[in-house]
C-alpha positions in Angstrom: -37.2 5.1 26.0 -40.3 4.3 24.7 -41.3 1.3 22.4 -41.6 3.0 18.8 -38.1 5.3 19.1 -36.9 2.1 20.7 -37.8 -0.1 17.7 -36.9 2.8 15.2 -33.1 3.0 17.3 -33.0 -1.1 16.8 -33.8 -0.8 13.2 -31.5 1.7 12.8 -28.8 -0.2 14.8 -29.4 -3.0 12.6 -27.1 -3.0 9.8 -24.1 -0.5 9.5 -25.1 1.1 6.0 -28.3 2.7 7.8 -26.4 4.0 11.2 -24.0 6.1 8.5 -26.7 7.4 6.4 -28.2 9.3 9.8 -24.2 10.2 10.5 -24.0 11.4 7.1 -26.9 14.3 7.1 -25.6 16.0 10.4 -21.7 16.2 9.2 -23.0 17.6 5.3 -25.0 19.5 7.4 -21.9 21.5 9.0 -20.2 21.4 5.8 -22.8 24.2 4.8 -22.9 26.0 7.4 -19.1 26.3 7.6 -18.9 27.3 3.7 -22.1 29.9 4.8 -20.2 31.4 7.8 -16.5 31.5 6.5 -15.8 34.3 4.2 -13.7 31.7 1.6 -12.9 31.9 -2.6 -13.5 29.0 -3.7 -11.8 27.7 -7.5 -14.7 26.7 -8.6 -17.8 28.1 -6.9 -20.8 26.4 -8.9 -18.9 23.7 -9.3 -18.3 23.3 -5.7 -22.0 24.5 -4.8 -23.5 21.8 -7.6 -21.4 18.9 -6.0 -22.6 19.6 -2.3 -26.1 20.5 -3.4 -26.0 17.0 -5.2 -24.6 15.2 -2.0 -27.0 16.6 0.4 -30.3 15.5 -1.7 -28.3 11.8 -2.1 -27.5 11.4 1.5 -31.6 12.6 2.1 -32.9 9.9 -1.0 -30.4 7.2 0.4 -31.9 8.0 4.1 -35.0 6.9 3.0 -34.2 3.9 0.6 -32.5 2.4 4.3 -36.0 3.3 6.0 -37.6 1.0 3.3 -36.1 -2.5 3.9 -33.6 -4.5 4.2 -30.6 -3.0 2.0 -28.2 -5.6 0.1 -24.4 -5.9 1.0 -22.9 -4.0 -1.3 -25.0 -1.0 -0.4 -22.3 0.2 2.2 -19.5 0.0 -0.2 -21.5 2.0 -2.9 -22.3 4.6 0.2 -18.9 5.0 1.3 -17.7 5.0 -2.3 -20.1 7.7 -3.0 -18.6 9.9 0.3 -14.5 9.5 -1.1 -15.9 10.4 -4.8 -17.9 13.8 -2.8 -14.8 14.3 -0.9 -12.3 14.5 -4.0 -14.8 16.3 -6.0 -15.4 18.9 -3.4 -11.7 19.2 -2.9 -11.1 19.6 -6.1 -13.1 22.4 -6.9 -12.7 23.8 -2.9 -8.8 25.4 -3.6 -8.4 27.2 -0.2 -11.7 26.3 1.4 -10.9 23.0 2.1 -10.8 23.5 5.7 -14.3 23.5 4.9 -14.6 20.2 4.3 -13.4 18.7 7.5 -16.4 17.5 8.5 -16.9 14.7 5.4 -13.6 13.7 6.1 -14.3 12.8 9.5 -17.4 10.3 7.8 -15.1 8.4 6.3 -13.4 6.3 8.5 -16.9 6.5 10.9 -18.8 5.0 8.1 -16.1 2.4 7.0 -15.8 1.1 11.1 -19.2 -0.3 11.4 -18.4 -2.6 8.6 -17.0 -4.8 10.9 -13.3 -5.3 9.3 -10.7 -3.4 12.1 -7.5 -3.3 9.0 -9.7 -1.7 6.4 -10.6 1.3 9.0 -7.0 1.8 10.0 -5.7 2.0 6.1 -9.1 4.5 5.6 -8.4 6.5 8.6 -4.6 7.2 7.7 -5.7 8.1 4.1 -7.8 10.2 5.1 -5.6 12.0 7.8 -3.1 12.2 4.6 -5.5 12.6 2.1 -6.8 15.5 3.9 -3.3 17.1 4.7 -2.0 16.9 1.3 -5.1 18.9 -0.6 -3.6 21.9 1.6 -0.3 21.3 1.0 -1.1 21.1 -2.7 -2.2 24.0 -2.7 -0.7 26.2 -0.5 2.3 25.4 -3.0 0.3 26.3 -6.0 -1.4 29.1 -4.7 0.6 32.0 -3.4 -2.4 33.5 -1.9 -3.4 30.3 0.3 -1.0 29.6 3.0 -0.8 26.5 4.8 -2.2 27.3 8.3 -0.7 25.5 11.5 -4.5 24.7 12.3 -4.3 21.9 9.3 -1.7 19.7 11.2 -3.8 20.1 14.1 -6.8 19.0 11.9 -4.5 16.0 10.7 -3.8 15.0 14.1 -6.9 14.9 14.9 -8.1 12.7 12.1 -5.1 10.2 13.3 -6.5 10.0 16.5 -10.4 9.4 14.8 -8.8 6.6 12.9 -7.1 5.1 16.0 -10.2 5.8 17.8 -12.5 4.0 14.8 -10.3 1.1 14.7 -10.1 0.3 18.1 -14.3 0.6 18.1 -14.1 -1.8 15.2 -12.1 -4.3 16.5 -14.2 -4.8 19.4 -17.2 -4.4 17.9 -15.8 -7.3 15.9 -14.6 -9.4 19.0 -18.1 -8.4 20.4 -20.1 -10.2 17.5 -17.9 -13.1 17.6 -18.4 -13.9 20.9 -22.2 -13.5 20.2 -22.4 -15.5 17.2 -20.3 -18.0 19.2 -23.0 -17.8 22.0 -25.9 -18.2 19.3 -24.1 -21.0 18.1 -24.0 -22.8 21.4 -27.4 -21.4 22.0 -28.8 -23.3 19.2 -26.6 -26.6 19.4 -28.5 -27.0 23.3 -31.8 -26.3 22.0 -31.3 -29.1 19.4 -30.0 -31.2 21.9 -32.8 -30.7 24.5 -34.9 -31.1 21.1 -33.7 -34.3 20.8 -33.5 -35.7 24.2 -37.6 -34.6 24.4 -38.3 -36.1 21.3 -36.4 -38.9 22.0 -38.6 -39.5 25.6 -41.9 -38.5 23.6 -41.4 -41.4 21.5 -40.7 -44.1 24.1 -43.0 -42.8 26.1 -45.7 -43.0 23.0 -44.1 -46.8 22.4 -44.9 -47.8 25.6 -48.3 -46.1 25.8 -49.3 -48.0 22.6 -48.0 -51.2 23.2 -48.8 -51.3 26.5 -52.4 -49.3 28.0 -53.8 -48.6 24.5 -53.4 -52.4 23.5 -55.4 -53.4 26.8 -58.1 -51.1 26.2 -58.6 -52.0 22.5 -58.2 -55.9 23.6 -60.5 -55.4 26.6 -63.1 -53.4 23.6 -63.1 -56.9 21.8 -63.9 -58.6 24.7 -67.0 -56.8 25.6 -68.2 -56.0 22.1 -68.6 -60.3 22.2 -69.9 -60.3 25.7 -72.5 -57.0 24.1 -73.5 -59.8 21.3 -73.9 -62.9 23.4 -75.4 -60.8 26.6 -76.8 -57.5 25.7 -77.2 -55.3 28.3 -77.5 -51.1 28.8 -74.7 -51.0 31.2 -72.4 -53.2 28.8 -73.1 -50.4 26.1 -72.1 -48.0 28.3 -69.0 -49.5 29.4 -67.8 -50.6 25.7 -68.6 -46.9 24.4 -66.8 -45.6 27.9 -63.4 -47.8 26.9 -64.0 -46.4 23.0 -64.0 -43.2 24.3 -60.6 -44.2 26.0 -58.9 -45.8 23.7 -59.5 -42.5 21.3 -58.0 -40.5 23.7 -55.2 -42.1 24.3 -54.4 -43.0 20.4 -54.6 -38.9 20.0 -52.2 -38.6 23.0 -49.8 -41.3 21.5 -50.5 -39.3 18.0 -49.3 -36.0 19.8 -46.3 -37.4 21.5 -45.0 -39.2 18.2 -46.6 -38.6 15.3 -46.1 -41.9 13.2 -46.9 -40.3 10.0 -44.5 -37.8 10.5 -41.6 -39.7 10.1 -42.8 -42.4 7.7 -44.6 -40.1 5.1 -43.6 -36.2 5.9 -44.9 -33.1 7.7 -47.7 -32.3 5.6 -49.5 -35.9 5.9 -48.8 -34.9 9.6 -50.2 -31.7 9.4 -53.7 -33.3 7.8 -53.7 -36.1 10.7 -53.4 -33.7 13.0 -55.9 -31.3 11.5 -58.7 -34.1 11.3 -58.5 -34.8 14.8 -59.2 -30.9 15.8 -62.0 -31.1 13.4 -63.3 -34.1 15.3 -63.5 -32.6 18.5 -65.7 -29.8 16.4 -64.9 -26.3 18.6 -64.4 -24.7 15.3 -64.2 -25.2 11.4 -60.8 -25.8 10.0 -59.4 -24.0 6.5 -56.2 -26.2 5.4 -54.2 -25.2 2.3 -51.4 -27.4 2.6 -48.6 -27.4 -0.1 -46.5 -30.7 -0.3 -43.0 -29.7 1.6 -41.5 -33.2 2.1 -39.7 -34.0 5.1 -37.6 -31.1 5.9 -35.0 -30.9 8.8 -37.0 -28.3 10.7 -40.3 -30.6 10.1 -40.7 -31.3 13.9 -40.0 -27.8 14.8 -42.8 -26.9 12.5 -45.5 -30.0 13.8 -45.3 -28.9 17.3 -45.5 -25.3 16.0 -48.8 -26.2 14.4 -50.0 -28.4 17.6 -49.2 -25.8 19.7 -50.9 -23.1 18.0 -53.9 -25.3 17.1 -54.3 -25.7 20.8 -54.2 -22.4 21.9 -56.7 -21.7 19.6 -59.2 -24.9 20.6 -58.3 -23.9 24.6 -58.5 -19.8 24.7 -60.0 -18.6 21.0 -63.2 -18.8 21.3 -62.6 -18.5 17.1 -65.1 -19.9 15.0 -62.8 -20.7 12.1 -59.2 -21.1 11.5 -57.3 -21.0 8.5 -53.9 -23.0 8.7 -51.9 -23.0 5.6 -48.0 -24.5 4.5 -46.3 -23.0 1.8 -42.7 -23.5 0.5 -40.8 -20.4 -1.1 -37.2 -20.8 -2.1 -35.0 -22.2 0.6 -38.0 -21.6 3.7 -41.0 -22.9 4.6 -43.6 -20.7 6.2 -46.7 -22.5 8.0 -49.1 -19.8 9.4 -52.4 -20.2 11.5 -54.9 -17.4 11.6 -58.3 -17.8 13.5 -60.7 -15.0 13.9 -61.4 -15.8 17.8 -61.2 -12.9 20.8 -57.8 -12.2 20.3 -55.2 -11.1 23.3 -52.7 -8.5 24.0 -49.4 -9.9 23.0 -48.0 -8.1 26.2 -49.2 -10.7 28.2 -46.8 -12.8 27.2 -44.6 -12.4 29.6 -46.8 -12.6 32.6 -47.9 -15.7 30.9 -44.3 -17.0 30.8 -43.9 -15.5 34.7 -46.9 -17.4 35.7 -45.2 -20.7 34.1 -47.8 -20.6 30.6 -44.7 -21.1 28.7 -45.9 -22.7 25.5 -45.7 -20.3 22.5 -42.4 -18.7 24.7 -40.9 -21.3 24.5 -41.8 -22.4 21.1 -40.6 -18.8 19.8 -37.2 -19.9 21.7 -36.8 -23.0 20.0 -37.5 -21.4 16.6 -35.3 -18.6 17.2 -32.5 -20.8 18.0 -32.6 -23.3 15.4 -32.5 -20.2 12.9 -36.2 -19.3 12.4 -38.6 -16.6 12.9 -42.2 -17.0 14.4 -44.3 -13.5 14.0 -47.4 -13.4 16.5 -49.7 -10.6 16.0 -52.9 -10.2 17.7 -55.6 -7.4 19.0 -58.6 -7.8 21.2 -61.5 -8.9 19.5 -59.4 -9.4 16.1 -58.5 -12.8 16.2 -54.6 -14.2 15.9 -52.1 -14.3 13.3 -48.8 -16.2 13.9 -46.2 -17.4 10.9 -43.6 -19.5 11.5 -41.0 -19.9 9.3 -38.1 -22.2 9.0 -35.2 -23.4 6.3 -36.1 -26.5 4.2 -33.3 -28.1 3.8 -33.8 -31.4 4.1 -33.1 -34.1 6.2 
């Protein structure tokens, strides 16, 4: 299967209301061409030409309102209320054609199972199976000239076993999404515990870094800056700017593994600490629109998202500027970082990730897991675009 009718069949697949506005067309579909083929007298034929006319162009507009977007949850319920109000209408104005109709009344207990609730197919299936036998019985008793033919109980046996059949698919489709959501749930409670545990070692790690190396450097700086005054010497400048140099680097590594700031003042102080020191090493110019988030649970998550991406752009970009910007909407927080370097092809992801360059993979893991989203999108010679975005509840 290729990648776009594989990402068409995921959106699809996505959410139930869209999967039964694709099921509807074919079944209204065979409603017509029954009605076309079978020599029937309808009660009402405008009537019952209007109504399906009506149905088919709704089922074609609702097909593309569910193309759109995201749909809101009361969409299926208005769909499937939609279908029983066609059905009755069509029955009503069918008399002995209803065998006609067959076809909708097999939707309805489809389009109700991939809602997820096993007891609401069953009681839709079986009034349907009734529903259905009853409009012949109706009127095979108040029509002389329409007799009830032995092919409707068939039809209603059939619909019996499509609601038995429905319910059993729902119910496991329902055990099956439990047992993922439990397996996303454990998913995410690891990754926040291997969160923890690394950020945990990051900041003893940066403790003893700080009070230990960095100290001696910036102690052993003192000394020769006096030994520089009393003594001046070449060598002796070189040394004091080599242990400067030092010292630098490793108050930027202790920065990285434990950003201070972060916890005392919030992420976006962070964000600006760590932006200055990518300025300072001057590989490219720096764009910062940083809106004042506070300190958010997911603010870690979202600091080494930034560090990360910031890196990849000072190691691999080649970009001459980079536009990083934090905004709050609502109950998310969206940081993005956009540089206008050589770009890649995003499918080298996985080779990256096969050849153990697991950074953004494993980032996109992490984010996934504790409930976020990170979009990457990229093209040779374009530049980058990711966008993280996480909740902002608070800590």
């Amino acid at each position: 299967m290729g990648r776009p009718v594989a990402r068409l069949v995921d959106f699809i697949a996505a959410e139930p209301v869209r999967l039964s506005a694709f099921l509807r067309l074919p079944l209204i579909g065979l409603i017509v061409l029954l009605v076309s083929v079978w020599e029937v007298e309808h009660w009402l034929p405008f009537a019952y030409a209007a109504i399906l006319s009506a149905y088919s162009v709704a089922a074609l507009v609702w097909v593309v309102v569910v193309l759109r977007g995201p749909v809101p949850p009361w969409a299926g319920w208005a769909s499937t209320g939609i279908d029983v109000l066609a059905v009755v209408a069509l029955c009503v104005v069918s008399g002995g054609a209803t065998v006609a109709l067959l076809p909708v009344f097999f939707l309805l207990p489809i389009s109700v199972a991939f809602q997820d609730r096993p007891a609401l197919a069953a009681a839709v299936g079986i009034a349907t199976a009734i529903g259905y036998l009853g409009v012949w019985i109706v009127y095979s008793k108040r029509d002389e000239t329409v007799e009830l033919p032995s092919v409707a109980y068939t039809h209603f046996g059939l619909l019996l076993w499509l609601a038995a059949a429905m319910t059993a698919l729902c119910y496991f489709l329902t055990r099956a999404a439990a047992r993922v959501a439990a397996l996303l749930d454990m998913r995410r409670t690891l990754v926040s515990e291997a969160m923890r545990a690394d950020e945990r070692h990051s900041r003893a790690l940066a403790e003893q870094l700080h009070d230990g190396p960095l100290q001696d450097l910036l102690a052993a700086r003192l000394e020769l800056d006096e030994v520089r005054e009393r003594h001046p010497d070449p060598g002796l400048d070189a040394a004091y700017r080599a242990v400067q140099d030092t010292a630098t680097q490793l108050r930027s590594t202790v920065t990285a593994l434990h950003p201070q700031v972060l916890t005392e003042v919030g992420l976006t102080a962070a964000l600006r600490e760590l932006i200055r020191d990518y300025e300072q090493r001057g590989n490219f110019a720096i764009e910062a629109d940083l809106e004042e988030v506070g300190r958010p649970r997911s603010q870690s998550l979202l600091y080494r998202a930034a560090r990360e991406l910031l890196a990849n752009a000072h190691k691999h970009a080649r970009a001459s500027t980079v536009q990083v910007r934090l905004a709050r909407a609502a109950d998310a927080i969206t940081l993005s970082v956009v540089d206008d370097g050589i770009g890649f092809d995003p499918a080298i992801l996985d080779r990256c990730v096969a050849e153990g360059h697991i950074g953004l993979a494993s980032l996109a893991v992490r984010i996934d897991a504790m409930g976020g989203s990170m979009k990457l999108t990229s093209t040779i010679g374009g530049g980058t675009r990711a966008s993280v975005t996480t909740s902002a509840g608070a800590d």
